[in-house]
C-alpha positions in Angstrom: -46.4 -11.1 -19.2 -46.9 -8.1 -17.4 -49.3 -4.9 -18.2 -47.1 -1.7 -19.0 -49.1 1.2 -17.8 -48.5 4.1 -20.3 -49.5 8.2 -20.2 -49.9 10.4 -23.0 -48.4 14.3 -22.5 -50.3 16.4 -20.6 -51.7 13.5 -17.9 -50.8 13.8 -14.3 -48.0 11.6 -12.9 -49.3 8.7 -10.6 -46.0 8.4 -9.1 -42.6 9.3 -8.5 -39.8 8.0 -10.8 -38.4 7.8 -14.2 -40.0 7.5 -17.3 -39.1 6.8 -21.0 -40.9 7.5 -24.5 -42.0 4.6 -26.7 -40.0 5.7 -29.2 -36.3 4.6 -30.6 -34.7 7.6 -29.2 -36.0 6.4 -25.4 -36.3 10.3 -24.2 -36.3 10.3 -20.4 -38.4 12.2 -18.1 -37.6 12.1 -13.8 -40.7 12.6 -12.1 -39.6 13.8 -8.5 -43.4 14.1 -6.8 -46.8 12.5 -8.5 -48.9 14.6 -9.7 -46.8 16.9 -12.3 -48.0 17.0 -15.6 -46.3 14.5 -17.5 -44.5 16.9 -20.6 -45.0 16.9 -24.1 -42.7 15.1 -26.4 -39.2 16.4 -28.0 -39.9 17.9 -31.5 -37.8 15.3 -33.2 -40.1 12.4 -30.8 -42.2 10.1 -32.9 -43.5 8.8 -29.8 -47.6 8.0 -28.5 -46.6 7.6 -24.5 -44.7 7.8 -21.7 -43.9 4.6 -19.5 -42.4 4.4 -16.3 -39.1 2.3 -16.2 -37.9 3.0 -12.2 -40.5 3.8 -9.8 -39.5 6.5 -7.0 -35.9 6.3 -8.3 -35.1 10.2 -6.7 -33.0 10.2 -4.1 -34.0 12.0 -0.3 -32.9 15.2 -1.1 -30.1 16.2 1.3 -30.7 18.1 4.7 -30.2 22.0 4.0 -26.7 22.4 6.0 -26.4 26.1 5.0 -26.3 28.2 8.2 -29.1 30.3 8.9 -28.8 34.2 9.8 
């Protein structure tokens, strides 16, 4: 059986990706760089930690194709 890693609010991110709440609402946060502070929980959240459920799961943001002056 595998290890989950888990974070608690105010921790930084170690990666990129998504991550859910251990509680039975499953709250989602999307992590676009590591290194944010991962956010406190919903008021209505019962939960002790954030874990990550798809690593690096942002897409390449687009190419800016706006002309420039």
């Amino acid at each position: 059986m595998a290890v989950v890693e888990t974070h608690t609010p105010g921790t930084y991110t170690p990666r990129a990706g998504l991550y859910e709440c251990d509680c039975a609402g499953r709250h989602r946060w999307q992590i676009d760089l590591a290194g944010h502070l991962f956010p406190p929980f919903p008021p209505d959240c019962s939960a002790g930690s954030w874990r990550e459920t798809e690593t690096g799961s942002m897409p390449s943001p687009a190419p800016d194709s706006s002309p420039q002056a």
